[in-house]
N, C-alpha and C positions, 0 to 999 in steps of 0.2 A: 402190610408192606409199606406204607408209605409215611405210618408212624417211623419206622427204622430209617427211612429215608431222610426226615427231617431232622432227626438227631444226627445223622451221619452230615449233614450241611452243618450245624450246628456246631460241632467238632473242627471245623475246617475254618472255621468265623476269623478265627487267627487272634482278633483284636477285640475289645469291647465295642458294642454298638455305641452312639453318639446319644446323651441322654433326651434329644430329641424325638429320636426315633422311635417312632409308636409301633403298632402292629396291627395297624389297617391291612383288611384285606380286599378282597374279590369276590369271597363267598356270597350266596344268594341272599337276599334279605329271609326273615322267617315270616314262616306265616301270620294269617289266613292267605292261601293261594289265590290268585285272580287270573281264572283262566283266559287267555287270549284263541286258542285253537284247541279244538277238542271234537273228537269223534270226525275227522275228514270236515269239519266246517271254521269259519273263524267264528270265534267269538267275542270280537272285538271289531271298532272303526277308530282306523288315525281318521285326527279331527285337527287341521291347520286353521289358521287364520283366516279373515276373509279376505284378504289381499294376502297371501304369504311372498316372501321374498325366494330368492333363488337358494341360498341357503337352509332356511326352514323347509323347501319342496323339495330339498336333499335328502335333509336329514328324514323325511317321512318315507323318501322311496328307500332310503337304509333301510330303516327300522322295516321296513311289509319286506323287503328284497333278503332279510339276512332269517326273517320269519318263513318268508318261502322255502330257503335253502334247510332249513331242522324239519318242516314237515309237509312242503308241500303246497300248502296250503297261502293262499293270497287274501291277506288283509287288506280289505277295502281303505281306501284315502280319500277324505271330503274335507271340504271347506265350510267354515260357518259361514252363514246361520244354519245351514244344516247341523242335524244333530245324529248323534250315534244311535241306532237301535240296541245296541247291547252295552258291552263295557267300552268307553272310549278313553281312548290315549290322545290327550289333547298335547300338541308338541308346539311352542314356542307363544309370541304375543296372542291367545286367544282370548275367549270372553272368560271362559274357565280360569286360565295362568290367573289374570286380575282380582277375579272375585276369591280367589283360593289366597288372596292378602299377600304374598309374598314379597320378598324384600329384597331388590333386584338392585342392590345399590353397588359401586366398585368397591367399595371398601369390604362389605359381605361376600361379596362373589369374585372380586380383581377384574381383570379386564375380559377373560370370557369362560368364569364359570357359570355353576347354573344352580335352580331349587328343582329338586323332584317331591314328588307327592304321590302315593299308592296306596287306596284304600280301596274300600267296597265301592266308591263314588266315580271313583275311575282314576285313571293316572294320571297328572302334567307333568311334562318338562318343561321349562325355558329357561333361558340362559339371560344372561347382564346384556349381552351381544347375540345374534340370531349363531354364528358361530357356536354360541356357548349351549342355544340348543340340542347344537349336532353334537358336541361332546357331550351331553347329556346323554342321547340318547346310546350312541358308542358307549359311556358308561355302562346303560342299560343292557344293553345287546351283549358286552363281556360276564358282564356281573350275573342276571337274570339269564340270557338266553344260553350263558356258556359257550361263545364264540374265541377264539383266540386271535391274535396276531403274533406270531411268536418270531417270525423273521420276515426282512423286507423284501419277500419273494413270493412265486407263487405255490412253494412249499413249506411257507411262513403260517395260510391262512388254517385255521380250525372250526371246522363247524359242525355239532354233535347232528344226530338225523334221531329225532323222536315223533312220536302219532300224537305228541300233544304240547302244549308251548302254556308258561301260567310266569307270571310273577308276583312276590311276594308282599306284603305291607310295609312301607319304611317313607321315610321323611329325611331329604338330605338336603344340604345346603353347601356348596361346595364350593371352595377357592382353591385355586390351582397353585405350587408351592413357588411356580417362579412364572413374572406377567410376560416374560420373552422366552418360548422353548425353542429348539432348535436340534433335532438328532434327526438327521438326513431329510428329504425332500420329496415324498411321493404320498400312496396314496397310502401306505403303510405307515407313514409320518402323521397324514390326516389324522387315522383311526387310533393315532395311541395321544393324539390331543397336542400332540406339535404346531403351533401355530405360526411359524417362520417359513417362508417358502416352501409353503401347499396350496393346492389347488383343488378346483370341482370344476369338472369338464374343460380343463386348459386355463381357468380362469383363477389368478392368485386371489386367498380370502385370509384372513388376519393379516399380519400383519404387514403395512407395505413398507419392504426394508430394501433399498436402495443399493447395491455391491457391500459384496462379501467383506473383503479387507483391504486390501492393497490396490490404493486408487490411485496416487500423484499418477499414475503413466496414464490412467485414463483421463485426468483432469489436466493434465498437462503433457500429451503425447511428445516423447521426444521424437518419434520419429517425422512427426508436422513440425514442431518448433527448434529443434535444437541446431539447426543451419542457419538459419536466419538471428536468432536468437538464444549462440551459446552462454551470455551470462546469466541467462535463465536456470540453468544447469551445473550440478555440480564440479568444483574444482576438488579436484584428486591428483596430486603428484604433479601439483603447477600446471592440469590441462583441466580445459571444460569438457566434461563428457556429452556424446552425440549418442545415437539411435545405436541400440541392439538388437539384437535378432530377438530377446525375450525383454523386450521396454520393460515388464512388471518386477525385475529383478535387477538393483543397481539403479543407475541411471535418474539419481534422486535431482530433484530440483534446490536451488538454491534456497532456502526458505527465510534467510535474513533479507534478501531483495525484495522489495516493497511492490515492483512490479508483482513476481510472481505469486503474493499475499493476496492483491487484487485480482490476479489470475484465478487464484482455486476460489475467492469468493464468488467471482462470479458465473465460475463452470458449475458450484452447488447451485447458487442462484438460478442458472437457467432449467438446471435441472428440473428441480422444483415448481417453476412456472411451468415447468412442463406438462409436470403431474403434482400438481397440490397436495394431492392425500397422502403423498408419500409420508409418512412418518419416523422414521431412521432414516439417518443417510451417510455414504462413511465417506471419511476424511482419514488417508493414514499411507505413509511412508511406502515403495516398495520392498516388495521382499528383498531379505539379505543385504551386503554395506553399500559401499559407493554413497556416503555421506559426504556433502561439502567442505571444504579444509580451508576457506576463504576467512580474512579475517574479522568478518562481520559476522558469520555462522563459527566460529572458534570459540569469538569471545564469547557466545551466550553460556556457551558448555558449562564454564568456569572451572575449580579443580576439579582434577581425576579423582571420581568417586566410584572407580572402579566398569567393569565392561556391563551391568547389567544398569549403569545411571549416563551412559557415555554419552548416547542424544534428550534425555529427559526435560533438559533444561531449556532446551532449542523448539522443541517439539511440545511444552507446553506453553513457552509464547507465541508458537505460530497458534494452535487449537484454539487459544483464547481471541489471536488477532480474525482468527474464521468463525469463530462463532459468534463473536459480537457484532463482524458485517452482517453473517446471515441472519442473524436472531433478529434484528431491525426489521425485518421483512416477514421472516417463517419462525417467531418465537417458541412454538409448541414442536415444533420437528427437534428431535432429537440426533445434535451429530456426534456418530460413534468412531472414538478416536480408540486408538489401542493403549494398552499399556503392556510391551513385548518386548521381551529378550533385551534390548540395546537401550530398550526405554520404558523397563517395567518398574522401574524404583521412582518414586516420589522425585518430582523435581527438587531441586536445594534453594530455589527461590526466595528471598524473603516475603513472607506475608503471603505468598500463592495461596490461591484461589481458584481453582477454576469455575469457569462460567455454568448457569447454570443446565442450557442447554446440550450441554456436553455429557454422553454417557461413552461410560471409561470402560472398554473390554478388559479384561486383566488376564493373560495369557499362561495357564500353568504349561510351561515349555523350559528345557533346559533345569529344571528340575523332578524331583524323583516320581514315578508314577508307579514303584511298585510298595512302597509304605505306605498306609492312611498319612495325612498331610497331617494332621495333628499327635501320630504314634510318637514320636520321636527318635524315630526308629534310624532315619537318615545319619551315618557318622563317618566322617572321615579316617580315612584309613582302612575302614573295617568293610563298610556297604558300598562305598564309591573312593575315586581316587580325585584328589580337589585337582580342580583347573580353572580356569576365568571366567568359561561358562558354562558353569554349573554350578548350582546353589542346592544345598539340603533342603526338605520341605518346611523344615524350621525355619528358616529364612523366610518363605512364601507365605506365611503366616502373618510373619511380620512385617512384611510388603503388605500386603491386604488389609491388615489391621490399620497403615495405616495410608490408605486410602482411604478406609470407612471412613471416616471422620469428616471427610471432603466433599463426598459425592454420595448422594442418593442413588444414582446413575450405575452403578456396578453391575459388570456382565462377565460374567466366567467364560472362556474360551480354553474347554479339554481336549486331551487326546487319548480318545481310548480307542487310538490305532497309534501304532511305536514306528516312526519313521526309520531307524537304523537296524528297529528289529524288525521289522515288517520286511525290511531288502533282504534279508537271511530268509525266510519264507517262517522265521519264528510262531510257535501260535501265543496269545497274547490276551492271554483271561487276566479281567481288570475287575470283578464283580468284587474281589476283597479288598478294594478301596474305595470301588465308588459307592458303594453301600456306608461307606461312612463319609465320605466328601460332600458326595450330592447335599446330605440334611448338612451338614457344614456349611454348604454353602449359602443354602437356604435361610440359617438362624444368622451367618453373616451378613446378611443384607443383600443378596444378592438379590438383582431385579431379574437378569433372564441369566440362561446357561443353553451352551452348545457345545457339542463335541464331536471331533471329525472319527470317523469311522473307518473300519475293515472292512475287507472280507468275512463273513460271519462264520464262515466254516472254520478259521482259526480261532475263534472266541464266541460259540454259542450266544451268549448271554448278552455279553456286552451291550449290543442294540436295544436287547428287550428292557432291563434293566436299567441302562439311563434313562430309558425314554419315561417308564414308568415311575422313576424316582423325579424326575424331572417335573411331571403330572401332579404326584401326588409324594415328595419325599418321607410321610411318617407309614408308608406301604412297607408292612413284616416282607423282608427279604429274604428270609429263609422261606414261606409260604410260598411268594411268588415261584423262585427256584422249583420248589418239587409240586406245585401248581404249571409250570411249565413241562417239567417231563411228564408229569403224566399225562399231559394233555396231546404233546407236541410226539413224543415216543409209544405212549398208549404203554403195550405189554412188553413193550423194551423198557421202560422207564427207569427199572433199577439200576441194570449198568448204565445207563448212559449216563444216570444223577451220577451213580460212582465215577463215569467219566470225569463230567466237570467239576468233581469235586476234586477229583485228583490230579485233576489243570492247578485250580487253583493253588490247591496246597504245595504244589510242587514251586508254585513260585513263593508263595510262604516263607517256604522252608529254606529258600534260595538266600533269605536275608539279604538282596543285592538289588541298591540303586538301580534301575532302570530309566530310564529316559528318553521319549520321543528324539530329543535330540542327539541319542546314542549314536554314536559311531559305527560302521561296521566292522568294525575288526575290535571294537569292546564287543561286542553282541558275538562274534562269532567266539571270545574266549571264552565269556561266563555261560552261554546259552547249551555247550556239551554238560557244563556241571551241573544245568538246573533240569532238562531231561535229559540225563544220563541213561546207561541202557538200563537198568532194575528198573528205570521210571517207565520208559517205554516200553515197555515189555507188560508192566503192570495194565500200562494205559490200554496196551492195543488188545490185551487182552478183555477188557472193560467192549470195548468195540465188538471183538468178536463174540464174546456173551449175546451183546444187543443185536446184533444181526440173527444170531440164533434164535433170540426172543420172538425176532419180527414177524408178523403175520402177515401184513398187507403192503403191496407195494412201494405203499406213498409213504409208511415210514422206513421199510428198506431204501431210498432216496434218500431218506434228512439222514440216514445214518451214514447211508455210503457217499455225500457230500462231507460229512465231516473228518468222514475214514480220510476222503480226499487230504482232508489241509493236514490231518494227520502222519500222512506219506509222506508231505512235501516235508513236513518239518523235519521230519527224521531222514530224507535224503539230503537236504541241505546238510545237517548234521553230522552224518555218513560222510559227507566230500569237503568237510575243512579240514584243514590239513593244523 
């Protein structure tokens, strides 16, 4: 079955893989086996530090707590100089890690990968960072114990139940594809090696990244200052804007006024003395216009180079005028400025520069997110219909390309959730582009990568798959895929692969520009023609298979969650007129 399965993904691929992409997997290392649990006993001791950190004493109650859940059975946890009676899995700086030579440098590992070791002598993990431990061992626990995480819920987790627990011989040494990951925020985020806004016991660990995006309202509250001090604030149609009911939308500050220059340096400034360790911190415009029309914020613009260069020019003299305050103080903090929609084209500056503290988020928005970005598949007339804003993915290429050249700094910002399709109740498979994006990104230079998410019932994959490309971009993506249903569906798995595969291909087949920044009334004309009724019909039929298959409750649940987003789309569908 699940040979036929993998060809049947294969089929669906739509476009060539990116000649980066390898085909790493998840399979277990080979033998000789090293038993950890055998006959109702363990046979093994996690072996920590002798001081272990909060981190490291994490990652050990993982590894014994995901070992309980397959058999039962509780792996003892000690500290050195104790030593293991049997086989020991030494996890992070022990006396073991050191004497095993390893080579725990960032350039070998990035900021928190890790080396494993598994012989007859026993196992290490550690990592470059104690973080890079726990991802070690997470490693271990998917790979060796055959645990899953397939979605970010509590009918996400997978974990097999056997009388005995062993892993195999292998030597790894691992560096994670991009040093900033970012696909959603829990503990499901944790365990697939996300290192941006996650936590252990309420306590944030990698990285500490200071607000999301959209900060002038918090750096500069209109609703405290813009009474006292409207020429702080933008001028729009001959008036200075005051307080909104949503300050983070509109409501931009002046940014050619020298006061307000010394204003965001010094709201980063306090921040920062607040909390030192912060190392991100963003600096960047609110959401949507209400840009200043003053003639000191005009002149910067210079000509119209069109709507996606409109603030570029303004917005890279302020970034460099705040980064060079800050940098005098917090030189290593990195401030994350955008590069979006109104201001994602290269400034027209002569001789620009930017500082070197600044890293450039680069926002694929307003262009196409149902072509691979390299396909060249985006054409006007044909796939989308030209407007101001919106750009072909060819374009987006060439935005980036030339970025590269400037900045070390480069952070992708995706959407593999469709704002205008997402309003229709559309569902919204993205696996046959980010399978080729993701390692694009990665050979691009990209430092970190994030992407805002759905609902997972209208796109199974989506989650799992970024996050895992994110991890590790040369991961065989056709493996992953039918390594997920059969794990996640068990003896459903055939229809339900044939489900997502027939998500996919139907948008395929659709050949049609799609865009987070899609309109609702584009989304509701093209979206009857890409499931059509043969498509739905085909689909729901795929559904009712898997439900037939099901045997146990917990996968009649993932199935009848996705029947759910299933419904909705074909009701929304049903009532456009």
């Amino acid at each position: 079955m699940r040979k036929m399965v993998i060809t049947l993904l294969i089929g669906v691929g739509a476009f060539a893989s990116p000649a980066s992409a390898g085909n790493q997997t998840f399979a277990p290392a080979e033998g000789p086996r090293h038993m950890l649990v055998g006959e109702g006993q363990a046979a093994a001791t996690i072996v920590l530090p002798e001081k272990p950190g909060p981190v490291e004493t994490y990652a050990a109650a993982e590894l014994q707590r995901y070992a309980k859940a397959i058999t039962g059975v509780n792996i003892p946890i000690v500290s050195e100089p104790e030593k293991p009676q049997n086989f020991g899995l030494w996890l992070g700086q022990t006396a073991a890690a050191r004497s095993a030579g390893l080579m725990l440098t960032e350039e070998k590992l990035g900021r928190d990968g890790y080396a494993a070791r598994a012989d007859k002598n026993g196992l290490v993990v550690v990592g470059q960072c104690p973080l890079g431990t726990l991802f070690g061992v997470y490693d271990l626990v998917e790979r060796e114990f055959g645990v899953r995480w397939c979605e970010p819920d509590e009918l996400g987790e997978v974990v097999p139940k056997a009388d005995t627990l062993s892993i195999g011989t292998f030597c790894y040494d691992f560096k994670p594809s991009f040093r900033y990951r970012w696909v959603d925020s829990n503990d499901w985020s944790l365990r697939q090696r996300m290192n941006c806004y996650v936590k252990i016991d309420g306590k944030s660990v990698g990285v500490n990244w200071k607000w999301h995006f959209h900060t002038f309202a918090i750096l500069i509250p209109p609703e405290k200052y813009s009474h006292d001090h409207p020429e702080w604030f933008a001028l729009v149609n001959g008036k200075r804007q005051t307080f909104k009911e949503r300050p983070s939308h509109g409501a931009q500050p002046c940014t050619s006024n020298p006061v307000v220059v010394d204003k965001l340096i010094d709201g980063l400034l306090k921040t920062l003395d607040a909390d030192p360790t912060i190392e991100i911190i963003t600096l960047s415009p609110n959401d949507g216009g209400g840009f200043c029309e003053c003639e000191n914020c005009t002149a910067l613009d210079g000509p119209d180079r069109g709507w996606f260069a409109r603030y570029s020019n303004r917005l890279a003299v302020l970034n460099n005028q705040v980064a060079k305050g800050v940098g005098q103080r917090y030189p290593d903090v990195k401030i994350k400025v955008g590069a979006y929609a109104m201001y994602a084209r290269l400034p027209s500056i002569e001789d620009y520069r930017p500082e070197p503290n600044l890293l450039f988020q680069l926002c694929h928005i307003y262009f196409c997110h149902n072509h691979p970005i390299t396909s060249d598949k985006c054409q006007a007339g044909k796939t989308y219909k030209p407007s101001h804003n919106f750009l072909p993915n060819q374009e987006f290429v060439e935005i980036l390309g030339r970025w590269r050249p400037l900045t070390e700094n480069l952070f992708i910002y995706e959407y593999y959730s469709l704002g205008g399709w997402s309003k229709t109740e559309m569902l919204w498979p993205m696996v046959h582009t980010m399978r080729h994006d993701i390692p694009w990104y990665r050979d691009m230079g990209a430092k970190g990568f994030y992407t805002q998410v759905g609902p997972w019932k209208r796109a199974p994959l989506n989650y799992y798959i970024a996050a895992k490309l994110a991890w590790n971009a040369d991961l065989n993506v056709d493996w992953l895929i039918d390594d997920f249903c059969h794990n996640f569906f068990k003896e459903a798995a055939e229809p339900m692969h044939r489900y997502l595969a027939g998500l996919e291909e139907a948008m395929v087949n659709s050949n049609q520009c799609i865009s987070y920044g899609l309109r609702e009334g584009r989304a509701k004309a093209i979206s009857p023609n890409i499931f059509d009724r043969p498509t739905r019909d085909r689909l729901r039929g795929f559904l009712d298979d898997a439900r037939q298959c099901a045997k146990s409750d917990e996968v009649r649940r993932r199935i009848a969650e996705i029947r759910n987003g299933f419904d909705e789309c074909e009701k929304s569908i049903l009532s456009m007129k």
